[in-house]
ZAZA-111766 format. One record per residue (C-alpha): x, y, z. Coordinates in steps of 0.5 Angstrom, whole numbers. Layout:
ZAZA-111766
     u     v     w
     X     Y     Z
...
end
This chain:
ZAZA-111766
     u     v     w
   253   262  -157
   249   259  -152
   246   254  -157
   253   251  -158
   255   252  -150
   248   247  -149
   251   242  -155
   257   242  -151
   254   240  -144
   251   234  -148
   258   230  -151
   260   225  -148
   266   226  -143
   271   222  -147
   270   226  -153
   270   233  -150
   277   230  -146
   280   228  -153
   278   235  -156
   281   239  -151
   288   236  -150
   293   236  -157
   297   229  -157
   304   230  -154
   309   227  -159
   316   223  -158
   320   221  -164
   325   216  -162
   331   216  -167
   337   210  -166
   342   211  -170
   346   206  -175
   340   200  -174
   338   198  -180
   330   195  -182
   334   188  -179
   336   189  -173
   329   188  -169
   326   181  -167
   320   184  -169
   323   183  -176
   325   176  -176
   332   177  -174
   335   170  -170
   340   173  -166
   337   179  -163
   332   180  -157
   328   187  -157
   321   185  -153
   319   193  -151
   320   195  -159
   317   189  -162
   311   190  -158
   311   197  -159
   311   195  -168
   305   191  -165
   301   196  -163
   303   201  -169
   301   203  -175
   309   200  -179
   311   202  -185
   314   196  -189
   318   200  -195
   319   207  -191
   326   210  -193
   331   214  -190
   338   217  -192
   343   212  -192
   348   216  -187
   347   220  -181
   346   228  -182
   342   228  -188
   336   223  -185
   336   229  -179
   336   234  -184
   330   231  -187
   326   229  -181
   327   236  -177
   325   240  -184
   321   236  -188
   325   238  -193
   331   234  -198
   337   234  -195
   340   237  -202
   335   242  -201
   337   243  -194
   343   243  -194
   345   238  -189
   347   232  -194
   353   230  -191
   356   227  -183
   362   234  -183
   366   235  -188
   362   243  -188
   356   240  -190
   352   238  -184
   349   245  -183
   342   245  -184
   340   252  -187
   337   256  -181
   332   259  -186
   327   253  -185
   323   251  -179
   323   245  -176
   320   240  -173
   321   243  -166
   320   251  -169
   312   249  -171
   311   246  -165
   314   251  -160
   310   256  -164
   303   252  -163
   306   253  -155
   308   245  -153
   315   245  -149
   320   243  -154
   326   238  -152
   331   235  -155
   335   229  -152
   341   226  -156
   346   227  -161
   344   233  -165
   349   233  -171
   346   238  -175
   351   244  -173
   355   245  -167
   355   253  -168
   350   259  -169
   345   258  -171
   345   251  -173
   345   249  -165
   337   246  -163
   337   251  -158
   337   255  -164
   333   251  -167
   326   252  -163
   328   248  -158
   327   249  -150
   331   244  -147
   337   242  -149
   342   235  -147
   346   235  -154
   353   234  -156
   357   236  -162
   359   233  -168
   357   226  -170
   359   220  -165
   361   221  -158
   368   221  -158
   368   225  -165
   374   231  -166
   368   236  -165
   366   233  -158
   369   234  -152
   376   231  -151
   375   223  -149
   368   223  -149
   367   215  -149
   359   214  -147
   360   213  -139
   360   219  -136
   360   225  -141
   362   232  -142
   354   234  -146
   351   240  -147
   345   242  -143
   342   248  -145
   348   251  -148
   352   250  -141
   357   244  -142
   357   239  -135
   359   232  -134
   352   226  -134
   355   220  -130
   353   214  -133
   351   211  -139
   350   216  -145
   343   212  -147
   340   211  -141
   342   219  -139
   338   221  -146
   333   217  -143
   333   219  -136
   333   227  -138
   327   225  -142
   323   222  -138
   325   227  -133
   324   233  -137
   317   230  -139
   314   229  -132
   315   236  -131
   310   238  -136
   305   240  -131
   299   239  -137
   302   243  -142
   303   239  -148
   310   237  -150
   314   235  -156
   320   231  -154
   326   229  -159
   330   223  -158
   335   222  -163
   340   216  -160
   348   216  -162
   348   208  -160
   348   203  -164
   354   207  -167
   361   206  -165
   366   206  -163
   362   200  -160
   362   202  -152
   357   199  -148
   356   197  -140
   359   189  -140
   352   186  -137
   348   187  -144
   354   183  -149
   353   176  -145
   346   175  -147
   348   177  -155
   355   173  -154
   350   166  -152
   346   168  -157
   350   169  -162
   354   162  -160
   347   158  -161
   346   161  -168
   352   157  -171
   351   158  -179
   352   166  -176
   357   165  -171
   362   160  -176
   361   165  -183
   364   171  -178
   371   171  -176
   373   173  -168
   374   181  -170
   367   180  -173
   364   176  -168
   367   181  -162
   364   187  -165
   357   185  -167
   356   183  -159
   358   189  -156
   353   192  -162
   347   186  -161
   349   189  -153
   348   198  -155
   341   195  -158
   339   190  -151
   340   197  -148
   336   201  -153
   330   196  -152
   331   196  -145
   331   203  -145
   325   204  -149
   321   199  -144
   322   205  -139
   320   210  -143
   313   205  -144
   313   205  -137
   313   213  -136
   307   214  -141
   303   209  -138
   305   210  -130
   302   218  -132
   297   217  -136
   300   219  -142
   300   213  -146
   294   214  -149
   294   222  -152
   301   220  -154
   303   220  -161
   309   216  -161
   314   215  -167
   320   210  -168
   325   211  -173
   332   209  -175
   337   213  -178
   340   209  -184
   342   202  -185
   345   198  -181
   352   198  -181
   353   190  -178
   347   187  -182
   351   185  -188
   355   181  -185
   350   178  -180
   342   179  -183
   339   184  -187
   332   182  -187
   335   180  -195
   337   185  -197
   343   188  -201
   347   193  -198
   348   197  -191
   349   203  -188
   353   210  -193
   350   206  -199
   344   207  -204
   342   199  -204
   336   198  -201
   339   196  -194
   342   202  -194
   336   206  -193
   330   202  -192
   328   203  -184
   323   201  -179
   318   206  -178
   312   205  -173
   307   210  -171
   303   209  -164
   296   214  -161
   292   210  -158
   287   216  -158
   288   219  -165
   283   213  -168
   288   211  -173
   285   203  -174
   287   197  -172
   294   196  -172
   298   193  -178
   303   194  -185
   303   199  -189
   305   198  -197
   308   203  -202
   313   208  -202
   315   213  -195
   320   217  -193
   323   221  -186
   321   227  -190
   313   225  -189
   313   226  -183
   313   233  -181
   308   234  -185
   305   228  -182
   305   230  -175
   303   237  -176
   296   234  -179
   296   229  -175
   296   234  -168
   294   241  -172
   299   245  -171
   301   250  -177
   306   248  -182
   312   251  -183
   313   256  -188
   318   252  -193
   314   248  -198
   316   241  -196
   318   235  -200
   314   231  -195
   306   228  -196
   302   227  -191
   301   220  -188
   294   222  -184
   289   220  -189
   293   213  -189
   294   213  -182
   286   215  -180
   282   214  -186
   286   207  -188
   287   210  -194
   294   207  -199
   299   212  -200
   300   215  -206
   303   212  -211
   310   217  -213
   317   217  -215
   322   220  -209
   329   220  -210
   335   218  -204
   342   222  -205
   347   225  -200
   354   228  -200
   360   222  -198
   366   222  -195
   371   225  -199
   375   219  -198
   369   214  -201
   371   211  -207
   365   211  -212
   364   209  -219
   359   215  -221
   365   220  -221
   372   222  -221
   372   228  -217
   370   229  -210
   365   225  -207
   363   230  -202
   361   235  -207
   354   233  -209
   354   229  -216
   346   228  -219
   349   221  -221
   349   219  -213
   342   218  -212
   338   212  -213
   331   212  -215
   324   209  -213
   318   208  -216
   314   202  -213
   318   196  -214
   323   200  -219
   330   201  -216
   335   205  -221
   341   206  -218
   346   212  -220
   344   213  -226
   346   206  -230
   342   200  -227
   335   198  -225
   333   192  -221
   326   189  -220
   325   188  -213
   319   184  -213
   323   178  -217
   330   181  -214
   330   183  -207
   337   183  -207
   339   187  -213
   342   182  -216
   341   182  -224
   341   189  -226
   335   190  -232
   335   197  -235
   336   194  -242
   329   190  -241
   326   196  -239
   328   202  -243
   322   206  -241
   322   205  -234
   329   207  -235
   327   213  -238
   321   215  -233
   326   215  -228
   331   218  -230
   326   223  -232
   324   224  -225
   332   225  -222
   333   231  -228
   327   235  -225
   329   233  -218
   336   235  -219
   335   241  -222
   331   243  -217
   336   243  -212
   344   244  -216
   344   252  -214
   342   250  -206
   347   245  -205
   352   248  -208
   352   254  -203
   356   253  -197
   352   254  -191
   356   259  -186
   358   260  -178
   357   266  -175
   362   270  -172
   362   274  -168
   354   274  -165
   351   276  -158
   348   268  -159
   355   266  -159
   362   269  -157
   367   266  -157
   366   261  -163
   370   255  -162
   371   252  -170
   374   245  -171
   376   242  -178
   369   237  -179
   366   244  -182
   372   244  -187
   368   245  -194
   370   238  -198
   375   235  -193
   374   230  -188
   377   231  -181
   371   229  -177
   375   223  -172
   378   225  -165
   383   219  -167
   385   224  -173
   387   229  -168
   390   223  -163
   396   222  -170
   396   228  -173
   393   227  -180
   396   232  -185
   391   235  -188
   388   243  -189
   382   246  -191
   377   252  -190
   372   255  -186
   366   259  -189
   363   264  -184
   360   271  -183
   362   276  -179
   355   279  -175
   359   285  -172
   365   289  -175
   370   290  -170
   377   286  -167
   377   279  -167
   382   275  -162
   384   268  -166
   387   262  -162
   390   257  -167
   391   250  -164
   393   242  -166
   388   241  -159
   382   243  -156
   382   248  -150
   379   242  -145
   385   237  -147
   391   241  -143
   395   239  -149
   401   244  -151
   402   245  -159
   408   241  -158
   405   235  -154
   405   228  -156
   399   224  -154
   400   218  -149
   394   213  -149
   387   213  -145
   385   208  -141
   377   208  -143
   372   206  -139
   370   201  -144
   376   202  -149
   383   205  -151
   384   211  -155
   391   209  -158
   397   215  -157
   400   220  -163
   406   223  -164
   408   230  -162
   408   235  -168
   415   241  -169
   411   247  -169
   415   253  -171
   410   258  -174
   402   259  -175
   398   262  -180
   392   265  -182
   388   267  -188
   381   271  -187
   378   274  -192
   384   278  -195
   388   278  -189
   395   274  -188
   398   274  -182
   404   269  -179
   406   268  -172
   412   265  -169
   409   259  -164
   411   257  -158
   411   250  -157
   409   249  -150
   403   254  -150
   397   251  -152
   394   256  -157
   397   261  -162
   394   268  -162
   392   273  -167
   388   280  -167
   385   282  -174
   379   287  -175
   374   284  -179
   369   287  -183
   362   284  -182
   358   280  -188
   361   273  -191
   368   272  -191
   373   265  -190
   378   262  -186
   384   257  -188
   390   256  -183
   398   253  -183
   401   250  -178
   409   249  -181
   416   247  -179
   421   251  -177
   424   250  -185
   417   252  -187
   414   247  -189
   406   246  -189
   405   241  -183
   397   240  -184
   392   245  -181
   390   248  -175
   384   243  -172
   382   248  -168
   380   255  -168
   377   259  -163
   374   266  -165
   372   272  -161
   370   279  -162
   373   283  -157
   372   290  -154
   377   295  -156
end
């Protein structure tokens, strides 16, 4: 002992600081922003200087791939695992909830005592036990559902001056929805005091509805005005959305200048692995510049999974910065960091590989064969099946090996001659075909018995009581926009869930949530937004209520100008579900309620 305490007086200074220290890490995710949308990666009509700088001082991965809708590219990051596997494979529609068996991202780095803090748009479980604050992290400034303004988020929420949830109690954030999460961040970041620090930072902009503070579209309209073989092949509704889009990602780049000034500013800069990502392609680069690639976001064409990556520690010798080749996933970087920082893995095994060696060692990454699938919208129309596409099919994935792309199952492009996909040569290529499609079938029935299970809300808990239930979790139906709510879309659907305690629960059934003041018989008149409209809907006759749980049926006669219709049921614990009627004063079936409110009250 006394030997190494001599060994240890004689490192120099430098090492013995680098060792003691682990590496802080911020994962900075933007939402909607394809592989394109960066100047860095020759896009002719944005501007993103902080970004490109940062791509400049990273370690990039050139054919890094994510999932091509929101959910299931967070499912993946967070578990290191796949999204069928982890059963966050869809944007709602009762999909996007991540299985709370698994650890995450936040969970291993808890565990390894840094401070965990989130920041952002979660969209992996509004309820127990799929919130982040049940999901390892300490801190916490979310809000529900996929998008600002979502039916699962606070009544016309509109990205200025928001209803978020900040650790588990929901207040108003005055500003801009980017600059709050970044803000809070920083904030929460300054206050670590030494201790090492985890913080996610999950952005809901670029996604629409295309919301932004008006300086930023100046600059994208003259930019897009001087781009005139853009600007003339876009017609004026085009035109219009791509500014306000160009202009939410000027305000991310901005922001992501503050967030460099902050680590350089306390010294942290150095020891600080920084990891910028987005969440699926691009949802305007089809029309616009998709750094040539076929397809956009909620599709399994290159340029709708196909993303930016860069990887930043200056202290954590990881070479010169440059690009890196071959194949990569989100799924790899969990395994990536806790090697990278040395924490302990989490317990699942992850279908994700380490890119340390690649990063410190310069080592070429591994060659493999990965497969992209995810759950679609009920409303999508595909080609691979008959039946509802949010129900998890083998045909819906894509294929990667290499240059090799074999898309649902049928056609194969070679993207070293066709970057684009447009000639399809699985007939030229039988045995590459085959090698693929070998590899989807082992895949596939690896994760067949996990997807098909749904992942239940619990009722009932200590954690959570009373639990608001909105219709995005309807297995299979799609109910996910406040404007859906606004006109009164007719659909029905179930809720899955598990009942924690045995006892008397109270159920409030409603066409609106509780915050929009609106009665079961109101219409709604149009919002006047910060930066928009919401349209008006038409008022519903309401006569009765009723709901079906577990085997239980009961019917109310509802009021019109109450907000709500109540029950009281006992309920056993263990898993049970959840459907309710909304009907006419002839009977009839109006749709179901969007909103249900359950609580476990004491008898």
């Amino acid at each position: 002992m006394r030997l190494c305490a001599t060994l240890l007086l004689l490192l120099p200074a430098a090492i013995l600081h680098a060792s003691s220290e682990r590496p802080n890490v911020i994962v900075v995710m933007t939402d909607d922003q394809g592989y394109g949308e960066f100047s860095c990666h020759g896009n002719p009509v944005a501007e993103t200087p902080h970004i490109d700088k940062l791509a400049s001082q990273s370690v990039s991965f050139s054919d890094f791939h994510v999932a091509p809708m929101c959910t299931p590219t967070r499912s993946q990051l967070l578990t290191g695992v796949d999204a069928f596997r982890n059963a966050a494979c869809n944007v709602s529609s009762g999909r996007a909830l991540m299985r709370a068996d698994l650890d995450t991202m936040a969970d291993v780095f808890q565990a390894a005592g840094y401070r965990t803090g989130m920041f952002g748009k979660w969209h992996l479980g509004d309820n127990y036990p799929y919130r982040p604050q049940d999901r390892g992290f300490d801190e916490t400034l979310w809000f529900r559902s996929s998008y600002i303004g979502s039916m699962s988020d606070y009544w016309e929420n509109d990205y200025f001056a928001d209803m978020y949830f900040r650790n588990g109690e929901q207040k108003r954030h005055e500003g801009y929805c980017t600059d709050i999460f970044f803000d809070e961040a920083i904030e929460w970041m300054k206050q670590a005091d030494g201790a090492p620090f985890f913080t996610y930072l999950p952005l809901n902009s670029a996604h629409g509805p295309f919301y932004v503070p008006e300086k930023y579209r100046g600059p994208a309209r003259e930019a897009l005005k001087a781009n005139k073989e853009i600007f003339d092949k876009l017609n004026p509704q085009q035109r219009k959305r791509l500014i306000s889009y160009l202009a939410m990602g000027a305000n991310i780049d901005e922001n992501m200048g503050k967030l460099e000034q902050f680590l350089v500013d306390s010294g942290l800069r150095d020891n600080t692995i920084v990891v910028f990502l987005t969440d699926n392609g691009s949802t305007f680069g089809p029309l616009y510049y998709n750094a040539g690639m076929r397809g956009g976001k909620t599709t399994v064409w290159e340029g709708g999974h196909r993303v930016p990556c860069f990887i930043r520690w200056p202290d954590g010798e990881l070479g010169e910065p440059r690009e890196v080749d071959g194949l990569t996933q989100v799924q790899d970087l969990l395994p990536t960091l806790v090697e990278l920082t040395g924490v302990e893995a989490p317990e699942q095994p992850m279908d994700g590989m380490s890119l340390a060696p690649v990063l410190q060692d310069d080592q070429q990454v591994d060659d493999r064969v990965l497969v992209i699938n995810y759950s679609r919208m009920p409303q999508f129309k595909v080609t691979y099946t008959d039946g509802n596409p949010a129900i998890p099919q083998r045909e819906g994935a894509v294929v990667m090996w290499q240059h090799w792309r074999l898309v649902e199952d049928r056609w194969l492009y070679d993207l070293s001659n066709d970057p684009h996909q447009d000639h399809d040569v699985a007939a030229e290529h039988p045995e590459i075909v085959e090698k693929l499609r070998s590899k989807l079938d082992e895949w596939w029935a690896g994760v067949k018995p996990i997807v098909a299970e749904p992942q239940r809300i619990i009722i009932g808990s200590d954690q959570e009581n009373p639990t608001r239930l909105a219709a995005a979790e309807w297995l299979d139906v799609f109910v996910d926009q406040q404007g859906q709510i606004r006109r009164g879309v007719h659909k029905n659907g179930v809720w899955h869930l598990d009942v924690a305690q045995p006892g008397t629960y109270r159920i409030a059934i409603s066409r609106f949530p509780r915050e929009s003041g609106l009665a079961l018989g109101d219409a709604v008149k149009p919002t006047k937004l910060e930066d928009g409209v919401m349209a008006p809907g038409p008022a519903w006759n309401i006569a009765h209520g009723k709901i079906r749980i577990g085997e239980t049926e009961l019917e109310q006669t509802a009021d019109p100008s109450a907000a709500a219709i109540e029950f009281q049921v006992k309920l056993p614990a263990g898993p049970t579900s959840l459907q309710t009627w909304l009907t006419d004063p002839e009977g009839k079936e109006i749709a179901g309620a969007f909103y249900a409110n359950v609580e476990r009250v004491e008898e």
